[in-house]
Short mmCIF file of the C-alpha atoms (twelve columns), coordinates in Angstrom:
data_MODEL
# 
_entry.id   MODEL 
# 
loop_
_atom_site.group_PDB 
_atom_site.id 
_atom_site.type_symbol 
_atom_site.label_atom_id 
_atom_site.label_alt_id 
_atom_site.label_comp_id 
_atom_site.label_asym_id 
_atom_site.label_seq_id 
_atom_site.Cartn_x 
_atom_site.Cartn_y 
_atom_site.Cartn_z 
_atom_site.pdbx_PDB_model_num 
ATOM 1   C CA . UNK A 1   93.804  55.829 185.032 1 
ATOM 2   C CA . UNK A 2   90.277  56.972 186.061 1 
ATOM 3   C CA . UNK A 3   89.708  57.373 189.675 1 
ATOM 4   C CA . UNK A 4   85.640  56.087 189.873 1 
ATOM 5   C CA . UNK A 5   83.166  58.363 189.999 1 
ATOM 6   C CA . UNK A 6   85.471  61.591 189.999 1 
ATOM 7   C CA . UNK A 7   86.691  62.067 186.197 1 
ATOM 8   C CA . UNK A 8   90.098  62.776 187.435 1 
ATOM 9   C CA . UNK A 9   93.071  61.197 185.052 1 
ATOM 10  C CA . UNK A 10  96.380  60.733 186.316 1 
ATOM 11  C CA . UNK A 11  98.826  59.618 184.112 1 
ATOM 12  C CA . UNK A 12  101.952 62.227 185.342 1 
ATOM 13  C CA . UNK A 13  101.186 65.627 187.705 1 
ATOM 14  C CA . UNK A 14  101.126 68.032 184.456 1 
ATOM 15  C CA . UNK A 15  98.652  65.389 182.469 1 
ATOM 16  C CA . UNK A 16  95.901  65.795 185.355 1 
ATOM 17  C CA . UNK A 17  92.329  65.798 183.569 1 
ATOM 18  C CA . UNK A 18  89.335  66.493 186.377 1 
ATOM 19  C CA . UNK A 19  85.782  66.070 184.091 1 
ATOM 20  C CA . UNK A 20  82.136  66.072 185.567 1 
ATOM 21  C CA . UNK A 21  81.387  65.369 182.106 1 
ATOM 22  C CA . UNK A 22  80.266  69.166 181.194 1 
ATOM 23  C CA . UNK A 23  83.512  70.829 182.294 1 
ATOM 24  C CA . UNK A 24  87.261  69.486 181.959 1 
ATOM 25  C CA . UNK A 25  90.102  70.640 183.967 1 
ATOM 26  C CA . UNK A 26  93.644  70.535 182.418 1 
ATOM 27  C CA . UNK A 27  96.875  72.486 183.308 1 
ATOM 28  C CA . UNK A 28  97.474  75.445 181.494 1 
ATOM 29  C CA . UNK A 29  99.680  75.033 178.350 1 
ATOM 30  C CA . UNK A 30  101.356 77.469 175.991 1 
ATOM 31  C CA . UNK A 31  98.921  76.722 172.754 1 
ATOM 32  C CA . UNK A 32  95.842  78.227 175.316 1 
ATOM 33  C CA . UNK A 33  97.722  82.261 175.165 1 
ATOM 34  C CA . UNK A 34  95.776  83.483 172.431 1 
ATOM 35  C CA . UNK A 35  92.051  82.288 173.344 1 
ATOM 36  C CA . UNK A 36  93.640  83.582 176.955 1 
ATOM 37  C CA . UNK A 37  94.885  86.850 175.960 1 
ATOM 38  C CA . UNK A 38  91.249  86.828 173.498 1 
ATOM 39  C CA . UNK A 39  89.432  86.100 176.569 1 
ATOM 40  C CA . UNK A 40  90.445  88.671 179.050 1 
ATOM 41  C CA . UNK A 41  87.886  91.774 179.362 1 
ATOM 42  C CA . UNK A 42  88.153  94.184 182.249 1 
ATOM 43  C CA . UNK A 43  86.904  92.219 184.866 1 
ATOM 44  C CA . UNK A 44  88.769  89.686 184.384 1 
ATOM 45  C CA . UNK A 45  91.713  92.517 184.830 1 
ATOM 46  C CA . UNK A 46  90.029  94.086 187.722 1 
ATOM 47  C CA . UNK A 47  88.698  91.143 189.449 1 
ATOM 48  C CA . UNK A 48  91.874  87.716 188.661 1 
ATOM 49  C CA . UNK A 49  94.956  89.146 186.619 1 
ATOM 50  C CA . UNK A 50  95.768  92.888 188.022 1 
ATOM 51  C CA . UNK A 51  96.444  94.270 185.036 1 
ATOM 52  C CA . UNK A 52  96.157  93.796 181.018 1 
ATOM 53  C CA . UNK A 53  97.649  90.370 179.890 1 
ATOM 54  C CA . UNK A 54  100.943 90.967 177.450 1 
ATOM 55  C CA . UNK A 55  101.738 87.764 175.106 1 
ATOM 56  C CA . UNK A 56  104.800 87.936 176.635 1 
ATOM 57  C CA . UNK A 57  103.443 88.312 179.954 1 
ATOM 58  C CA . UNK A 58  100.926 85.372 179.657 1 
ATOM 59  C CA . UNK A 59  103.397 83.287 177.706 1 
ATOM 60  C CA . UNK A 60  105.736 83.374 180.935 1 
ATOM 61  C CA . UNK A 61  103.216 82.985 183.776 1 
ATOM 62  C CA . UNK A 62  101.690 80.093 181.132 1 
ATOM 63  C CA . UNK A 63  105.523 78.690 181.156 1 
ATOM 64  C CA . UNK A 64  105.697 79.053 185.547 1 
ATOM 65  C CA . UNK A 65  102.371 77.037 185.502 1 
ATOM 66  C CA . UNK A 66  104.051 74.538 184.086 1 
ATOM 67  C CA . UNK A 67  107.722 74.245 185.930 1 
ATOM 68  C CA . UNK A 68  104.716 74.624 189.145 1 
ATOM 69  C CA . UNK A 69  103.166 70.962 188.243 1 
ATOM 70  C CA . UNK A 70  106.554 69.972 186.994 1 
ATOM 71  C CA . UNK A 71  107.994 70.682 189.992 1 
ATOM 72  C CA . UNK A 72  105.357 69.479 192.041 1 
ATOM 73  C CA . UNK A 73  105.131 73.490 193.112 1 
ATOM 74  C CA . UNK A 74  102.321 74.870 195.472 1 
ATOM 75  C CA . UNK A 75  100.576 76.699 191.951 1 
ATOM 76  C CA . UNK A 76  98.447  74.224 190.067 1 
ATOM 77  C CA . UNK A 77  96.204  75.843 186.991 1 
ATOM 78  C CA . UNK A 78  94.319  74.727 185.193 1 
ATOM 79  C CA . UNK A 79  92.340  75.408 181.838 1 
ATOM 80  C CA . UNK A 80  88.777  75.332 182.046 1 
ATOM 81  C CA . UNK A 81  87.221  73.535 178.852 1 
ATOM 82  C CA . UNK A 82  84.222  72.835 177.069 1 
ATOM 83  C CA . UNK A 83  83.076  70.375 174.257 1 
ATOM 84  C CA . UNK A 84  84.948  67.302 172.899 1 
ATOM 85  C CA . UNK A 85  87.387  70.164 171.524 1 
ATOM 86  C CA . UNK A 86  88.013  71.242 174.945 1 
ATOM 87  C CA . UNK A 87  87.917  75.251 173.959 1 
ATOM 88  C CA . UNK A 88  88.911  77.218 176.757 1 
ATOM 89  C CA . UNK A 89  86.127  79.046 178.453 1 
ATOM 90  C CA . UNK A 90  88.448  80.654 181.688 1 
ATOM 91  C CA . UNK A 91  91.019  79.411 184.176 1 
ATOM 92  C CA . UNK A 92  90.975  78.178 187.877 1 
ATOM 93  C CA . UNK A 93  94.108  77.703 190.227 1 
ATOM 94  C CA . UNK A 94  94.775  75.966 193.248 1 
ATOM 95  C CA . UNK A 95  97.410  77.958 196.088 1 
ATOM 96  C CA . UNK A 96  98.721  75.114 198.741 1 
ATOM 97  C CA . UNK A 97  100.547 78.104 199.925 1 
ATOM 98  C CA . UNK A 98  100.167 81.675 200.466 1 
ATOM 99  C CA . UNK A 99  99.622  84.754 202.571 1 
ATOM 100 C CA . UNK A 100 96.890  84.329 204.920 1 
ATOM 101 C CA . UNK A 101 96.807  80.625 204.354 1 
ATOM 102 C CA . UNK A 102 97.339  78.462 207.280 1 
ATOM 103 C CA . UNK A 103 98.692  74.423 207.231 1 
ATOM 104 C CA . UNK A 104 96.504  72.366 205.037 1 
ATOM 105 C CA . UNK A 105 94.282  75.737 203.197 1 
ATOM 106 C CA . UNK A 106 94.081  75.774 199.411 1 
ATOM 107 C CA . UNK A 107 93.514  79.149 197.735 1 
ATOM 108 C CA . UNK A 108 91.211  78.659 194.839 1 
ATOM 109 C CA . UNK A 109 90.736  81.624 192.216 1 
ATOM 110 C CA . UNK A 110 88.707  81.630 189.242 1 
ATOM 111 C CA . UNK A 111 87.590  83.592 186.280 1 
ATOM 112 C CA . UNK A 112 85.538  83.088 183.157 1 
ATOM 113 C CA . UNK A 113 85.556  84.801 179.484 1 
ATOM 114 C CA . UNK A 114 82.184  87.105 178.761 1 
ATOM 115 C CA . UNK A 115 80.593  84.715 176.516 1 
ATOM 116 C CA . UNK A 116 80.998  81.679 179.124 1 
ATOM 117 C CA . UNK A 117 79.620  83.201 182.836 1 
ATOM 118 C CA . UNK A 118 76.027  82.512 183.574 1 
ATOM 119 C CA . UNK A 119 75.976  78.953 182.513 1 
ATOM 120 C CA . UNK A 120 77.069  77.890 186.588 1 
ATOM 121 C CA . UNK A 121 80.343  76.779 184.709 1 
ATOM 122 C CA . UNK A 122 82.665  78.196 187.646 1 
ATOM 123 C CA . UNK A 123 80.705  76.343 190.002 1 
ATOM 124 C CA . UNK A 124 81.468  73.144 188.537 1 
ATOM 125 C CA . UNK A 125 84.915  74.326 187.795 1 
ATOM 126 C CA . UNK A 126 85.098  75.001 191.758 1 
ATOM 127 C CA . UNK A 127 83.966  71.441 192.327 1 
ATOM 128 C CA . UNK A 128 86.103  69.764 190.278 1 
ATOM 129 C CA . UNK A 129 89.313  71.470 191.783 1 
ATOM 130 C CA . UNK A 130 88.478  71.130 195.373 1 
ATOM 131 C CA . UNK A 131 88.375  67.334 195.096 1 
ATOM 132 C CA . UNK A 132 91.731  67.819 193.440 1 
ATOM 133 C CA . UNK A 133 92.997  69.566 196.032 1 
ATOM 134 C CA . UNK A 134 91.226  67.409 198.676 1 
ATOM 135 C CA . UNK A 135 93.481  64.355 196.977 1 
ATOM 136 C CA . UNK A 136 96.607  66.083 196.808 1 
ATOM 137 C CA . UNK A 137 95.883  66.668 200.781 1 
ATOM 138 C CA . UNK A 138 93.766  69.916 201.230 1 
ATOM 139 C CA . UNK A 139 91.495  70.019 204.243 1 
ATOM 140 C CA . UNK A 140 90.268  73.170 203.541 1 
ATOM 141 C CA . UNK A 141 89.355  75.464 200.560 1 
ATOM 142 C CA . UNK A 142 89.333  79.361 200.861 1 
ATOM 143 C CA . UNK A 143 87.946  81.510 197.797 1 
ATOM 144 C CA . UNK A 144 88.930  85.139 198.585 1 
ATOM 145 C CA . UNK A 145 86.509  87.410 197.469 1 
ATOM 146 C CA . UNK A 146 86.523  91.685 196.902 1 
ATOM 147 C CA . UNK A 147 83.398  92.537 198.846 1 
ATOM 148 C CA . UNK A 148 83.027  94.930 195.177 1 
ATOM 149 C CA . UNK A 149 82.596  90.941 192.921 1 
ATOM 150 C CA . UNK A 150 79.030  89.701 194.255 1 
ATOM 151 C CA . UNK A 151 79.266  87.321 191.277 1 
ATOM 152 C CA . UNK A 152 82.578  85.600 192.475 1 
ATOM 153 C CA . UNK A 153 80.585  85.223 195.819 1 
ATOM 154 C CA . UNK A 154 78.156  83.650 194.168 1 
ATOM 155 C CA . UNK A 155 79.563  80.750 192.834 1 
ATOM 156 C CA . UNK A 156 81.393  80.504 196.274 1 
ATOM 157 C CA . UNK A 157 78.344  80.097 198.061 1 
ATOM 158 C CA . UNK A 158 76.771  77.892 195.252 1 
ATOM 159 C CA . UNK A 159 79.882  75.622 195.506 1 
ATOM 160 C CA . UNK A 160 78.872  74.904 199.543 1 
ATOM 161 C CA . UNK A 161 81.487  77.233 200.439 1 
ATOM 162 C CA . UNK A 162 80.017  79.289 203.825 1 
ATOM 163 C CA . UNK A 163 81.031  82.774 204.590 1 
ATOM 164 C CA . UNK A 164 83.890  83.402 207.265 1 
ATOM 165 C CA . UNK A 165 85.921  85.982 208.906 1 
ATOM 166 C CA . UNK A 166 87.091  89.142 206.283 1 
ATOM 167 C CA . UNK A 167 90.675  89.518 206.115 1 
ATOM 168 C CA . UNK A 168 93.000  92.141 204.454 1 
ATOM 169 C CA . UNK A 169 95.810  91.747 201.988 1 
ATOM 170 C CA . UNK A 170 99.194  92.993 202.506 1 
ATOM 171 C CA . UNK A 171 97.995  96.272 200.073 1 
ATOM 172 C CA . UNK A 172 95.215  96.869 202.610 1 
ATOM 173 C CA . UNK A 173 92.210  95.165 200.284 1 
ATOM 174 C CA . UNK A 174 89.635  93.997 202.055 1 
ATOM 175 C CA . UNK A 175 88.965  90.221 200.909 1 
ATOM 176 C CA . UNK A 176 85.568  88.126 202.586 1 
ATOM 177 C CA . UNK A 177 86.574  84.674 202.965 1 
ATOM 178 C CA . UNK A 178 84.063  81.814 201.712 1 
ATOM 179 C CA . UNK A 179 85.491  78.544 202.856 1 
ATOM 180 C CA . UNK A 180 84.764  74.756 202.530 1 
ATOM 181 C CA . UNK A 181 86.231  71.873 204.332 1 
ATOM 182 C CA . UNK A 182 88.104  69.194 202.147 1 
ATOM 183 C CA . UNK A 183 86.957  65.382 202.305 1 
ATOM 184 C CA . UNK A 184 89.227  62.976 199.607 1 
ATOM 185 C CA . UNK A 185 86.398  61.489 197.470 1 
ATOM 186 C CA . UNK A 186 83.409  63.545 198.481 1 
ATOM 187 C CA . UNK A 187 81.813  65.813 196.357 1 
# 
């Protein structure tokens, strides 16, 4: 069922469709590895996955995406899509839970394949998953950012997220932190 004005189909967890009616948001499924693993340059590498993607490799994160929406886990990813053949143009995925993350944050994370950035695509991808995570009870959205990736900061601060406070990850990388508060049914 359609909730109005938000695109957002929820049948079961794992059969979650968000849509602004450019981009659709669907989990992550095992038939998206190859146009994954096709996808991936070396910022994607440098910037998302830390490291070349394996088949084997992406088949098994692809298979703890799903046991994450299965089990109602704090991981939800999703597939970003395009066209009524919904070809996957990147991924996006929602942390309830995490390092640095206080009661009620989300961590969102996103990256695009080459021949899809420029087009403001993340930006509506980062739309349509904060009002998912604003219905599954996020107040607040954080987008963690290498101070080295203006572009990721870009389509933070296009997405109404505001700079905050820089924080460090347990390795020592520095991360600035863009975040956005959470309203159910806002925009």
């Amino acid at each position: 069922m359609a909730r109005p004005g938000f695109g957002v189909e929820n049948r079961r967890v794992h059969e979650v469709k968000l849509s602004d009616g450019v981009v659709t948001l669907s989990p992550l499924r095992l038939d998206d590895v190859e146009a994954h693993l096709a996808g991936e340059d070396e910022l994607l590498v440098r910037w998302l996955n830390g490291g070349p993607g394996t088949r084997e490799g992406t088949e098994a994160y692809f298979r703890h995406c799903r046991e994450q929406w299965d089990t109602a886990g704090p991981l939800r990813a999703f597939g970003i899509r395009m066209g009524a053949d919904e070809v996957l143009t990147g991924t996006i995925d929602l942390r309830f839970a995490g390092e640095g993350l206080a009661p009620g944050q989300v961590n969102v994370a996103y990256g695009l394949y080459p021949s899809w950035r420029g087009r403001g695509l993340a930006t509506r991808a980062v739309l349509l998953a904060s009002q998912y995570a604003a219905s599954e009870g996020g107040v607040e959205a954080v987008i963690q950012v290498e101070p080295g990736n203006p572009a990721s900061a870009a389509v933070a601060q296009r997405a109404g997220f505001t700079p905050g406070t820089p924080t460090h990850g347990s390795d020592g990388t520095r991360f600035d932190w863009y975040t956005r508060a959470l309203h159910a049914g806002t925009r």
